[in-house]
Every structure is written in structure tokens, then in C-alpha cells.
C-alpha positions in Angstrom: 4.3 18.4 19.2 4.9 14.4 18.8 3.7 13.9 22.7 0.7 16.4 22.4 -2.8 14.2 22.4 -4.2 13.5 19.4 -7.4 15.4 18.3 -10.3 13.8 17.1 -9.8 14.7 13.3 -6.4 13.0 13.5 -7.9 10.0 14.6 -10.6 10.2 12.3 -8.5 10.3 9.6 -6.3 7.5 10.1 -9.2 5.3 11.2 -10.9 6.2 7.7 -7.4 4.8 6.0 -7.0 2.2 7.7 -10.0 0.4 7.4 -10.6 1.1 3.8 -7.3 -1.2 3.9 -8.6 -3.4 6.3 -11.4 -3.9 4.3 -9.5 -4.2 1.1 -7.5 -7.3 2.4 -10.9 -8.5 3.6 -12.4 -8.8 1.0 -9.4 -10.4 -1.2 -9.2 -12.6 1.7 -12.6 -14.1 1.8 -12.2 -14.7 -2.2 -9.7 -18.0 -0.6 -11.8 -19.1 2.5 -14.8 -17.5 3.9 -13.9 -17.8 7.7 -11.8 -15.2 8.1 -10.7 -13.9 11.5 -9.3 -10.6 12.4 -5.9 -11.8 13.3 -5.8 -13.5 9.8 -6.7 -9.9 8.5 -4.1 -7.9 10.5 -1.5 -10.4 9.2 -2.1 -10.2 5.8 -2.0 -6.4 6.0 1.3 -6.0 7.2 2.9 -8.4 4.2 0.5 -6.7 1.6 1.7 -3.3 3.1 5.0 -4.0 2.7 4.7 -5.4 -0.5 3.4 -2.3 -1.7 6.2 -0.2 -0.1 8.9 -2.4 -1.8 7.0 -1.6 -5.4 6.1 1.8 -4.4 10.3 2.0 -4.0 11.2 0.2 -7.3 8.5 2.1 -9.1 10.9 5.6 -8.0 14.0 4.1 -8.7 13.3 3.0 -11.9 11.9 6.7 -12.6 14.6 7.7 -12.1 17.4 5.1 -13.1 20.2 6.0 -16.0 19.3 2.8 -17.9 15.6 3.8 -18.6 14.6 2.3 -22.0 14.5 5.2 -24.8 10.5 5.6 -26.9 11.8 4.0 -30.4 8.9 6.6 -31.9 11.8 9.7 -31.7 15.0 7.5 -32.6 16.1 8.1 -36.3 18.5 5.6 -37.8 
């Protein structure tokens, strides 16, 4: 199944997603310098991308960590 060709709604669908990113970084780019070239773009992408992985990650851990800070609101003295 891995090796079969891909069909054109696969590829539609990951083009779609990626250039919404693509544009994302774009954009946020060209709010520093307003040459921006493709390879510039690409670059950012991949640091941004993993940036977001690494948070995505803490973001779970700290769901579901032991030392999660109690809501005073239900805590009676």
C-alpha cells in the first residue's frame, strides 16, 4: 500500500496543507524584509515546523504530567 502511486486527491490534499504553511511563513517573513526567495521560505518552514512539534509535545506532556498545578477555586483550607 506504501509503494502504490499516489491518487490525485492524495496529492491534492497535501498540496492544499502545505501551502497554506508555505504561505503562513511567507507572509511572517516578508513582515522582516520584503525580498523573499523560495529557498529562504523552505528554510524557515522546516525550523518553524519543528518548533511547533517540540510545543505540540510539551503541550501533551504537561497534560498529562503528575505535577499539574491544582484550580485554588475547589481547595478548602
Amino acid at each position: 500500500m506504501i509503494n502504490k502511486p499516489l491518487t490525485h486527491k492524495e496529492v491534492s490534499i497535501a498540496s492544499k496543507q502545505f501551502f497554506d504553511l508555505y504561505q503562513i511563513v511567507y507572509d511572517d517573513l516578508r513582515d522582516y524584509h520584503e525580498n523573499v526567495k523560495a529557498e529562504e521560505v523552505l528554510k524557515a518552514m522546516e525550523q518553524v515546523c519543528g518548533l511547533a512539534q517540540k510545543l505540540r509535545a510539551q503541550e501533551v506532556l504537561d497534560r498529562f504530567g503528575f505535577n499539574k498545578e491544582q484550580e485554588d477555586d475547589n481547595e478548602e483550607v
